[in-house]
Legacy VTK file of the C-alpha trace (Angstrom):
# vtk DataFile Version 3.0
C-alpha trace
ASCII
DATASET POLYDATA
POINTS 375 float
-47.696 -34.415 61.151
-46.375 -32.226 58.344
-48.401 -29.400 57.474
-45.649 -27.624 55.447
-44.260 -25.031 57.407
-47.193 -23.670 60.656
-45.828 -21.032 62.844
-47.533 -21.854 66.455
-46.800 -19.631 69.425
-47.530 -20.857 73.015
-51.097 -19.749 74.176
-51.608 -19.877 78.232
-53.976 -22.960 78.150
-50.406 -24.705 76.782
-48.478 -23.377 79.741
-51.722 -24.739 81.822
-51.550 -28.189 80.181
-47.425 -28.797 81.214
-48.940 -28.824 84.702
-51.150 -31.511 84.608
-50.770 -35.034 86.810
-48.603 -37.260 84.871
-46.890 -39.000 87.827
-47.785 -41.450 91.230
-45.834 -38.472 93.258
-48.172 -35.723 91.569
-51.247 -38.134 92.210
-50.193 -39.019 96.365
-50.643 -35.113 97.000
-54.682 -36.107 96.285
-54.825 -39.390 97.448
-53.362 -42.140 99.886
-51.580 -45.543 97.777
-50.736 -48.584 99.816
-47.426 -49.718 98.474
-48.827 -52.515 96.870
-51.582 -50.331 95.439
-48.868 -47.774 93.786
-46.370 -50.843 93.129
-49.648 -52.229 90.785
-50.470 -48.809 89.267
-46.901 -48.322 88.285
-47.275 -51.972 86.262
-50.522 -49.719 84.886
-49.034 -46.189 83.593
-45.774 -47.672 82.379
-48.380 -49.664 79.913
-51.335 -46.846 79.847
-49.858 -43.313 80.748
-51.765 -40.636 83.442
-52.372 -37.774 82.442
-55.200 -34.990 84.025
-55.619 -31.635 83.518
-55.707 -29.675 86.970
-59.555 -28.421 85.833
-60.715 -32.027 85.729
-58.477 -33.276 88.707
-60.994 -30.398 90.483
-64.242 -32.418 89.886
-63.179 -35.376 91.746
-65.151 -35.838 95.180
-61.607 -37.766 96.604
-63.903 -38.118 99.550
-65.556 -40.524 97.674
-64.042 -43.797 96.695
-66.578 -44.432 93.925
-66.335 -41.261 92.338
-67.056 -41.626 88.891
-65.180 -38.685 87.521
-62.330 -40.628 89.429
-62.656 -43.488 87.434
-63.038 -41.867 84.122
-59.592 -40.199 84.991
-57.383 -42.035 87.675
-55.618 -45.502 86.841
-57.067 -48.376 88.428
-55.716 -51.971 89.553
-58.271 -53.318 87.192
-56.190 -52.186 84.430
-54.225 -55.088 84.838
-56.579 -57.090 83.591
-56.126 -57.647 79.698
-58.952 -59.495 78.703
-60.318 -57.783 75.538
-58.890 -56.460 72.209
-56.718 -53.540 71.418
-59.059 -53.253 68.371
-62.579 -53.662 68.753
-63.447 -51.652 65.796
-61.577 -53.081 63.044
-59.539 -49.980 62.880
-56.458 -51.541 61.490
-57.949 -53.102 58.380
-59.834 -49.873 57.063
-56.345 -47.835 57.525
-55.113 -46.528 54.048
-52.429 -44.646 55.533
-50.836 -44.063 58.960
-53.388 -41.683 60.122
-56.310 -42.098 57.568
-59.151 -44.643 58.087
-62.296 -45.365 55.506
-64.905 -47.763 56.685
-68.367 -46.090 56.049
-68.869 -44.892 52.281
-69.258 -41.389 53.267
-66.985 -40.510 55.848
-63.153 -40.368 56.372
-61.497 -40.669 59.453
-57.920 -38.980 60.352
-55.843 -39.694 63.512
-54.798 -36.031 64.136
-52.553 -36.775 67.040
-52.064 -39.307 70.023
-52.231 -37.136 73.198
-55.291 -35.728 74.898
-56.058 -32.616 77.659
-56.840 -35.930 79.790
-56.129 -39.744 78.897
-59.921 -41.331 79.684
-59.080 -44.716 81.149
-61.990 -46.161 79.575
-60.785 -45.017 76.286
-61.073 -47.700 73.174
-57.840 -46.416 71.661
-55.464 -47.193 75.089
-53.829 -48.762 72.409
-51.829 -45.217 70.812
-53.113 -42.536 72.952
-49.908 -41.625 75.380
-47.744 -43.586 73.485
-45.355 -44.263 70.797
-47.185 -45.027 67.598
-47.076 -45.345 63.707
-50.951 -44.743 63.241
-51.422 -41.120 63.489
-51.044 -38.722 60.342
-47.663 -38.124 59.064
-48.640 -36.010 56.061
-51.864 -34.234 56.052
-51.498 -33.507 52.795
-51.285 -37.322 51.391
-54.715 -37.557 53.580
-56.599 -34.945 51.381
-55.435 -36.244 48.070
-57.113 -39.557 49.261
-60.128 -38.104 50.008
-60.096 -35.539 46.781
-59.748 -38.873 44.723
-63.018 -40.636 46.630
-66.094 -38.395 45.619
-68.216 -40.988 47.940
-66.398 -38.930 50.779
-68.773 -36.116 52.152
-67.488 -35.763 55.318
-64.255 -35.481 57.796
-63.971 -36.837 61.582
-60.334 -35.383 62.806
-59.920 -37.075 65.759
-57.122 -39.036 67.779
-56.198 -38.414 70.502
-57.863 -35.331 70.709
-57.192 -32.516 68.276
-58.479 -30.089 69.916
-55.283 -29.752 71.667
-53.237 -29.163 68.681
-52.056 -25.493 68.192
-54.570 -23.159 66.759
-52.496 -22.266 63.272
-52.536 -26.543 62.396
-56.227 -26.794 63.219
-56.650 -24.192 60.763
-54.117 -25.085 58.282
-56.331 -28.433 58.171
-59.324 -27.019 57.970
-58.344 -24.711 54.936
-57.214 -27.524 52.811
-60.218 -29.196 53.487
-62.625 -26.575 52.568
-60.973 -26.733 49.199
-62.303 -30.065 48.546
-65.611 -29.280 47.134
-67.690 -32.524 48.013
-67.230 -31.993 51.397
-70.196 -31.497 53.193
-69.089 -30.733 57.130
-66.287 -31.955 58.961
-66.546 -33.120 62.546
-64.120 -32.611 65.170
-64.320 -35.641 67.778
-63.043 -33.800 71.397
-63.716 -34.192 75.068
-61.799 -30.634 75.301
-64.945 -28.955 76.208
-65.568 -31.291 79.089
-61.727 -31.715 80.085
-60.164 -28.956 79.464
-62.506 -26.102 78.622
-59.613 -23.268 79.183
-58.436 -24.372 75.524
-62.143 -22.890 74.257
-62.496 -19.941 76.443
-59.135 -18.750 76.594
-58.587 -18.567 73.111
-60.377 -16.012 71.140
-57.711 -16.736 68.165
-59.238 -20.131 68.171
-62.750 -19.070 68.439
-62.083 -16.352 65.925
-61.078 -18.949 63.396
-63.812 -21.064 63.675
-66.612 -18.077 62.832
-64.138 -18.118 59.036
-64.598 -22.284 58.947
-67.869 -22.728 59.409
-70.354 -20.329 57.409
-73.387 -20.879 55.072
-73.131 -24.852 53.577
-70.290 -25.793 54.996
-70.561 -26.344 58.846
-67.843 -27.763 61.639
-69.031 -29.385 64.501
-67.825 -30.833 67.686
-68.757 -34.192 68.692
-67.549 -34.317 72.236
-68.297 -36.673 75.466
-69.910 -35.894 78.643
-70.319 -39.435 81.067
-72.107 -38.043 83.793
-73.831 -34.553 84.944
-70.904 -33.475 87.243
-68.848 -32.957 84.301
-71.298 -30.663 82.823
-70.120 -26.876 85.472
-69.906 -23.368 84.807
-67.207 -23.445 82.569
-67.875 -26.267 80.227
-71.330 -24.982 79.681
-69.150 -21.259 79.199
-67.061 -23.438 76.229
-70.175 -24.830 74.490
-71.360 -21.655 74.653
-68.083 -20.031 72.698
-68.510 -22.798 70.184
-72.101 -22.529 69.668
-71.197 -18.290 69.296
-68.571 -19.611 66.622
-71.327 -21.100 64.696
-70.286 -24.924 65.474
-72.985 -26.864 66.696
-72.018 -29.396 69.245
-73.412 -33.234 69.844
-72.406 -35.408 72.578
-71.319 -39.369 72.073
-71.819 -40.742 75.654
-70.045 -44.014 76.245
-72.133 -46.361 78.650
-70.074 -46.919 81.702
-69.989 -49.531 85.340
-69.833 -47.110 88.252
-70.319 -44.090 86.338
-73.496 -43.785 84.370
-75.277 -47.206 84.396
-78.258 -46.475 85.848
-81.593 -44.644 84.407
-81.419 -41.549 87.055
-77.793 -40.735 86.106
-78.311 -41.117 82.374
-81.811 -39.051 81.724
-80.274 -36.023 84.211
-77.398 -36.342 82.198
-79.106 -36.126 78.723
-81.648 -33.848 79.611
-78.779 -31.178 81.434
-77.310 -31.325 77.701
-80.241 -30.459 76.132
-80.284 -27.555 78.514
-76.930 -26.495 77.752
-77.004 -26.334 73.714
-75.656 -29.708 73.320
-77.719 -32.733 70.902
-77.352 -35.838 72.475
-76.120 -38.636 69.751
-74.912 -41.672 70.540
-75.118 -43.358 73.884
-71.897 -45.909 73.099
-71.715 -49.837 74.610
-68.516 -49.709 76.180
-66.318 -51.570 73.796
-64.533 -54.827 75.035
-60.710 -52.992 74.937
-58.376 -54.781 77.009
-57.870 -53.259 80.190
-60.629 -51.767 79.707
-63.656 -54.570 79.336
-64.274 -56.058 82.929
-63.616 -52.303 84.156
-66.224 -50.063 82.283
-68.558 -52.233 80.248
-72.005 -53.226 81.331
-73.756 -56.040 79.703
-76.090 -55.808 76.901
-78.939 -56.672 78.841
-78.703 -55.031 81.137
-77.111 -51.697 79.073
-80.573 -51.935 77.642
-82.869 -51.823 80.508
-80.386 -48.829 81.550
-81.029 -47.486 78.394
-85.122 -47.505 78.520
-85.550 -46.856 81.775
-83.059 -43.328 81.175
-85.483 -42.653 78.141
-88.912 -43.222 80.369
-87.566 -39.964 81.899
-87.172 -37.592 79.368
-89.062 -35.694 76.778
-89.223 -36.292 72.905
-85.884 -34.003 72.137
-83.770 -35.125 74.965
-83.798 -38.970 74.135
-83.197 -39.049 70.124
-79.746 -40.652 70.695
-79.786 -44.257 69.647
-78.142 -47.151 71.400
-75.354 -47.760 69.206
-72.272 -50.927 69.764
-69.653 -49.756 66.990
-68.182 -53.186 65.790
-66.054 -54.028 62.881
-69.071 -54.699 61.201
-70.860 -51.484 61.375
-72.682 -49.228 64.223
-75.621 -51.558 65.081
-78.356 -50.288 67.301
-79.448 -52.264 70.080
-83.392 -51.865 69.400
-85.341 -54.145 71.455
-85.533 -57.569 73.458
-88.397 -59.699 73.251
-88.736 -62.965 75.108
-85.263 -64.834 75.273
-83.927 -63.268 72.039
-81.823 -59.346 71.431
-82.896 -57.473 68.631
-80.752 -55.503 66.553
-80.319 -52.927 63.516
-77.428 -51.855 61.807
-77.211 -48.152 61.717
-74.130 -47.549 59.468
-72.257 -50.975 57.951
-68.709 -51.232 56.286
-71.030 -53.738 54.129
-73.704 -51.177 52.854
-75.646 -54.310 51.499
-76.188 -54.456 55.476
-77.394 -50.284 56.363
-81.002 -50.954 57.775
-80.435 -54.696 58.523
-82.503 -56.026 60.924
-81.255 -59.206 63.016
-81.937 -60.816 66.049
-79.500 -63.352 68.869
-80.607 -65.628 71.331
-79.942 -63.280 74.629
-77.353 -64.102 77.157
-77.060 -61.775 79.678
-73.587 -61.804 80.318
-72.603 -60.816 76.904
-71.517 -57.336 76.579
-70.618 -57.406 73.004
-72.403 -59.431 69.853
-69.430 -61.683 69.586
-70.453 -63.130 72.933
-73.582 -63.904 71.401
LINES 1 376
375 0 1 2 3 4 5 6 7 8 9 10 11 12 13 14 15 16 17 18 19 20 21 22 23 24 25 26 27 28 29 30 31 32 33 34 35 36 37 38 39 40 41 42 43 44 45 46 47 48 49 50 51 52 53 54 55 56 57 58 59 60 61 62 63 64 65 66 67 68 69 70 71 72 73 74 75 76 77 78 79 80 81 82 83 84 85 86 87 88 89 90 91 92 93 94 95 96 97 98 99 100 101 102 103 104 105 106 107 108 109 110 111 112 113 114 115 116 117 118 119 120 121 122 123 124 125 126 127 128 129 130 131 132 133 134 135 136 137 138 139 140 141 142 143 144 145 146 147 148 149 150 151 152 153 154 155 156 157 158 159 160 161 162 163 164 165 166 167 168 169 170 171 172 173 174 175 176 177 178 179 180 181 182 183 184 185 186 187 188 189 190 191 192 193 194 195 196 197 198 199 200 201 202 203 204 205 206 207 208 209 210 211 212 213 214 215 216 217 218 219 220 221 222 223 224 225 226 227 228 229 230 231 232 233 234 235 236 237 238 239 240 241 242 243 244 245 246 247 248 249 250 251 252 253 254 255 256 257 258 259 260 261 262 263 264 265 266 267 268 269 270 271 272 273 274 275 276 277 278 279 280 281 282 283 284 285 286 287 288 289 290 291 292 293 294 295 296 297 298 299 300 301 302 303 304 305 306 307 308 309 310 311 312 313 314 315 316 317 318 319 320 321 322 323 324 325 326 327 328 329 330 331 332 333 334 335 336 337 338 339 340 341 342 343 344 345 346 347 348 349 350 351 352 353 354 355 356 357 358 359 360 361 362 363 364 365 366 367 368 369 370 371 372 373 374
């Protein structure tokens, strides 16, 4: 990504990240592989690369073979199975340039880089993160004439990848060309940093420092970031949402519904209500999106993501369960509002079409479906 010429200088939460697990060999120090267990997860990472930070390796309960920070994190022999779609999302036909996306009216979308602090395995872009790619921004500066020229635009996700692990100087380099563009009304920063890696937030008071300049007065930043499950939420994630908060960036949370990590009501409502507790406004709660390798591994059906869903929300108070239900299809984000007899109701919430924003529509339920083209 050319951002004409940035100075960066190694910070110590760079030095930190060069010693994460990338390797089988680094991974048999934690836990035991048969041979035919590490012969299939070698098939896995030469597809879908491992990569943990040593601060999230530390959550996992190896004692434990369903661990569900494990899962989020650690390859699995399910990866092998490649039922699904690389693009669930339409991605690829809202692209206007490697790295920029426009799909909703209002809000542009750049690909700030294809590595992460950690590589979720449950993530719905397995498809670049890791890995050689021609989607990610080339030339940020092609990306802000774009959105200059579309008045519509009022807002910026920078996501990727995640770019919170870009060097300080480019994050601010990008966010000082697009605080020139006067219709812009915020700009998001999508990141699992705080829950991953929170060194990169703590450590780095450059970083923090910069953020106080970007977001002032009318013109806010936020963080949009993802905790699964209450274990991920420990002294020193809490101690980065804290620094951001400080920094005058509010922070929401995008959960992403998940088999054997948060599918049931107990996990979800402590979850949500410990992030109301913590300064952080729960958002979304995401139906796991039918990515190959990915599908029969992580996502719940939609029946049964709903009764999750209610059942989660029976248990919490009036501010801790404003997040919506939300399946983000090439269509839109459609809520999953209600079933009622043998039929799913829906709503979209945001729609590429915006003849459809507010739509109400309704399927004949199957319970196995996990995503409305199973309906």
């Amino acid at each position: 990504m050319r951002l004409e010429c940035v100075e960066v200088s190694t910070q110590g939460w760079e030095a930190e990240l060069e010693k994460n697990i990338h390797t089988l060999d680094d991974l048999k120090e934690y836990v035991e592989l048969s041979p035919k267990e590490e012969k299939q997860l070698r098939k896995v990472i030469k597809r879908h690369p491992m990569n943990v930070s040593r601060y999230y390796l530390s959550l996992i309960d190896w004692n434990d073979p369903g661990d569900p920070i494990k899962k989020m994190a650690i390859p699995g022999v399910n990866e092998l199975d490649i039922a699904g779609s690389y693009d669930t999302s339409g991605e690829h036909e809202n692209t206007k340039m490697p790295g920029l996306q426009h799909k909703y009216a209002q809000t542009a979308l750049i690909l700030a880089t294809n590595r992460c602090a950690t590589y979720c395995r449950h993530c719905f872009r397995k498809r670049l993160v890791g890995l050689p790619n021609q989607e990610v921004i080339r030339r940020f500066e092609m990306a802000t004439r774009y959105i200059r020229a579309h008045e519509e635009i009022d807002n910026v996700l920078i996501t990727g990848g995640d770019p919170l692990i870009l060097p300080t100087r480019v994050i601010e380099r990008m966010l000082e060309m697009l605080t020139d563009i006067k219709h812009l009304n915020f700009i998001r920063f999508g990141s699992r940093v705080p829950v991953t890696f929170p060194e990169r937030i703590v450590e780095d008071e450059e970083f923090l420092d910069m953020l106080k300049v970007y977001s002032l007065n009318d013109r806010r930043c936020y963080v949009v970031t993802q905790f699964n499950h209450p274990r991920e939420i420990t002294s020193q994630s809490i101690e980065a949402v804290d620094r951001l908060i400080g920094s005058g960036v509010p922070v929401n949370n995008q959960t992403v519904l998940l088999k054997g990590v948060n599918d049931d009501p107990e996990t979800m409502a402590k979850l949500q209500s410990k992030l109301i507790g913590i300064g952080v406004n729960p958002y979304y709660i995401f139906q796991c999106r039918p990515v190959k390798r990915v599908k029969h591994h992580f996502q719940v059906p939609l029946y049964r993501g709903y009764e999750i869903i209610e059942g989660a929300k029976r248990k919490l108070n009036g501010h801790s369960k404003r997040f919506k239900y939300i399946m983000s299809h090439r269509t839109g984000k459609i809520e999953i509002v209600g079933i009622l007899d043998d039929e799913i109701y829906f709503k979209y919430h945001q729609a590429k079409n915006p003849r459809n924003i507010g739509k109400f529509f309704k399927r004949k339920l199957n319970r196995e479906a996990g995503w409305l083209d199973d309906l």
